[in-house]
N, C-alpha and C positions, 0 to 999 in steps of 0.2 A: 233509717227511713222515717220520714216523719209523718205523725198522721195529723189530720183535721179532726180538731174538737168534735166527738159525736155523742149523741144523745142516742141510749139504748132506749125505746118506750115498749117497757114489757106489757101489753094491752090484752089485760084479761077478764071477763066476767068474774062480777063479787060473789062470794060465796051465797050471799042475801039477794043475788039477781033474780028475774024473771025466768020462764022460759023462752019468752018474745027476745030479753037478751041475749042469750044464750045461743040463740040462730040467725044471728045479726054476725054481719063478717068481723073479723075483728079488729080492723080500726074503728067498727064505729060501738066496743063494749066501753062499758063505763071507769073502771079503774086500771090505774096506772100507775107506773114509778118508771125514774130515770136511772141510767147507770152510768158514768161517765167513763169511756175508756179511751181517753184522752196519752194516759201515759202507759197503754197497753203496750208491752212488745211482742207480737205476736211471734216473734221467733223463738223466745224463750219458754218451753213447755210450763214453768212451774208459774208464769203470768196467767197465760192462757187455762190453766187450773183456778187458779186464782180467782178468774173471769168468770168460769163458768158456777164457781162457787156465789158468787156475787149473783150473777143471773137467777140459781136455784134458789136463792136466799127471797133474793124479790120475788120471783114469783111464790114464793110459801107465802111470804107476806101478805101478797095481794090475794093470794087465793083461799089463807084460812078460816077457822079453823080446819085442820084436816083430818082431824078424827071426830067420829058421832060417839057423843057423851056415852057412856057405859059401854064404848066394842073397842077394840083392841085394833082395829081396821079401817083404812084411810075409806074416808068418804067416796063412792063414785064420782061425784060430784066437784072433789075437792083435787080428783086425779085427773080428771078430762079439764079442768079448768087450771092446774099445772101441767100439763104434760105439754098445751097445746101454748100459753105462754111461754114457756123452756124453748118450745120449737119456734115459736115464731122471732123471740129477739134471738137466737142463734141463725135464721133464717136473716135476720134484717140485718145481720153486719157482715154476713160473705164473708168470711174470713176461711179460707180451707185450714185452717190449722184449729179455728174451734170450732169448725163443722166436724173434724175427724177425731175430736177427743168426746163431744157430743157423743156421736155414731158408738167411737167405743163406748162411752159409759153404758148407751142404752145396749150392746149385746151385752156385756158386763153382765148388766141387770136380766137379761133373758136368760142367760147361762145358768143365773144364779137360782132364778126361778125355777127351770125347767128342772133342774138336780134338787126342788126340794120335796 
């Protein structure tokens, strides 16, 4: 299947934003990066890994730092402003194959939590 050249725009408030940013929707925050998945095969799960590795990668990028100097503990600040970029370019490209690797990481992640 072939797809059309697409631009992921993971759009997320900078770690250094305002509050006024911050509650502005998020096409209109201030930072961004592109991800191309132009040569994604969404059929092949270890792509779609791949993918969302990439995703996670850029929004760390955009969103750090993500720990406050001297704690051991990601910023609130630096989790609401990944968590909600992660969501929104897995949201912008509709793909049910990496909406449902998404979905699992995040029970993953609450599993993991809840048993510690």
């Amino acid at each position: 299947m072939a797809f059309k050249s697409t631009l992921l725009w993971c759009l997320v408030a900078a770690a250094s934003a305002t509050a006024y940013a911050e509650t502005q929707p998020i096409s209109a925050m201030q930072d961004a990066t592109a991800i191309s998945v132009r040569h994604v095969n969404f059929s092949r799960p270890d792509e779609v890994a791949a993918l969302y590795r990439n995703i996670s990668y850029a929004a760390d990028r955009v969103c750090g730092p993500h720990s406050v100097p001297g704690f051991h503990f990601d910023s609130p600040k630096y989790t609401r402003c990944y968590d909600k970029a992660v969501d929104a370019a897995v949201a912008s490209l509709d793909r049910p194959e990496l909406t449902a690797y998404y979905q699992e990481r995040l029970a993953r992640n609450a599993r993991r939590l809840a048993s510690q």
